[in-house]
C-alpha positions, 0 to 999 in steps of 0.5 A: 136538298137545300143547303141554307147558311146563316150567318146567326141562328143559335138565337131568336128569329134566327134559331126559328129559321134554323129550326122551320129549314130543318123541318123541310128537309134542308142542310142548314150551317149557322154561327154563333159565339158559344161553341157550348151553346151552338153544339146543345142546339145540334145535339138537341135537334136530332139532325146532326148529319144535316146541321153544322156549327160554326163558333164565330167572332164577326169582327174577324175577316178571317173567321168569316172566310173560314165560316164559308169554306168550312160550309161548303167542306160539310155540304158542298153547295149553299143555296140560301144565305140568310143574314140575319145576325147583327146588334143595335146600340143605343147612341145619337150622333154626337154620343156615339164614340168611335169604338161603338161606331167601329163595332156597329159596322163591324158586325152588321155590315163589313161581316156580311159583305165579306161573307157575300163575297165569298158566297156569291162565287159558290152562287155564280158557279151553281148559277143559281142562289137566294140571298136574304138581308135581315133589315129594319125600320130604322133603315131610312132614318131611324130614331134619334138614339140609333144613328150608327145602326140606322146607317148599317141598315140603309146601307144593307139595303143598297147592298141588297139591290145591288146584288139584285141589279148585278147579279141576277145574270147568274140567276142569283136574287137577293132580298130585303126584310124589314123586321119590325120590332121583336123582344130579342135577347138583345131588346130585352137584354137593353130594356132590361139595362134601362129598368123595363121589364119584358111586360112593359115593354110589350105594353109600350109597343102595344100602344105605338105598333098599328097592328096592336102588338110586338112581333114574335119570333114566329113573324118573319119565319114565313116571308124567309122560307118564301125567299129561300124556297123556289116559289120565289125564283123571279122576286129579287130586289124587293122589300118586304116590311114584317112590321106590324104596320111601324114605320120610323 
């Protein structure tokens, strides 16, 4: 039986992982900030013995250290480490404030990389692992009012083939997942902040994305699993775009 980790996952794409891993049978530990909200979605899920909880703040090292051990105390493996958790504030370069700067690489990278660095020895020791970064179309530039989060994201990718690159010897693979844009509770939660109503925003998208539509949170689900499962056991250092076609 698998063991996946998530770092997120009481919400949006990342709950639909949670949810299709449990499906196939898998252990799975996930994280969020609400201890109330994460502990409904084990009671609700009707596999508490396959499903840990972890209440995390990602701007504390420490919390994340904590998060790894606890995993493995639970499930004493982990197979898969999915890195899906992250946000996307809105700020170009010279409106970007170093608080924002701070919390952006904060949460979307130094909480990941530091949660990689412990993993990666439980993957060295079992000889074996998938890793999945959670990336964006942003990543090779992004738009104007997304500097800070467009650079966390590139980096990720440099992270990911750098795993890929040296760590392939402990039969460890790592990959990367752009996904395309999706009404999150963060999206929606911006739009909503900007006078854009779920509706609207769809149409807007509607009329950029080549494939006709925003991503559900359904979308990305398969090409994770495919990551995780042993189909995918000579594929790393990859990039595979669920985007509907968007490039920015």
């Amino acid at each position: 039986m698998k063991t996946v980790m998530i770092l997120g996952g009481a919400k949006g794409v990342g709950r639909e992982i949670l949810q299709s891993c449990l499906s196939k049978g898998y252990n799975v530990s996930f994280c969020g900030r609400s201890a109330e909200e994460g502990q409904a979605i084990v009671r609700e899920s009707g596999c508490a013995d396959r499903l840990y909880f972890h209440e995390l703040d990602l701007n504390s090292s420490s919390g994340i250290e904590d998060y790894y051990h606890r995993t493995l105390e639970r499930f004493q493996k982990i197979d898969a480490l999915i890195l899906y958790a992250g946000i996307t504030p809105v700020a170009s370069i010279i409106d970007t404030e170093e608080d924002l700067f701070d919390r952006v690489f904060n949460i979307n990278l130094k909480a990941p990389y530091f949660l990689v660095k412990h993993v990666l020895r439980t993957m060295m020791e079992q000889q074996s692992g998938s890793i999945v970064f959670f990336g964006s179309a942003h990543m090779d530039y992004g738009q104007e009012d997304r500097a800070a989060y467009a650079l966390t994201k590139s980096t990720l990718y440099t992270l990911s083939t750098h795993i890929a690159h040296h760590y392939a010897k402990y039969g460890i693979r790592s990959n990367y997942l752009v996904m395309g844009w999706t009404p999150t509770e963060g999206e929606l939660e911006l739009r909503e902040k900007e006078g854009v109503s779920e509706e609207e925003l769809k149409n807007e998208a509607a009329g950029i994305i080549p494939m006709g539509r925003m991503l559900n949170r359904f979308d990305p689900v398969p090409a994770v699993m495919y990551f995780i499962s042993d189909d995918s056991r000579m594929t790393t250092g990859s990039l595979l775009r669920v985007t509907g076609g968007e490039f920015i």
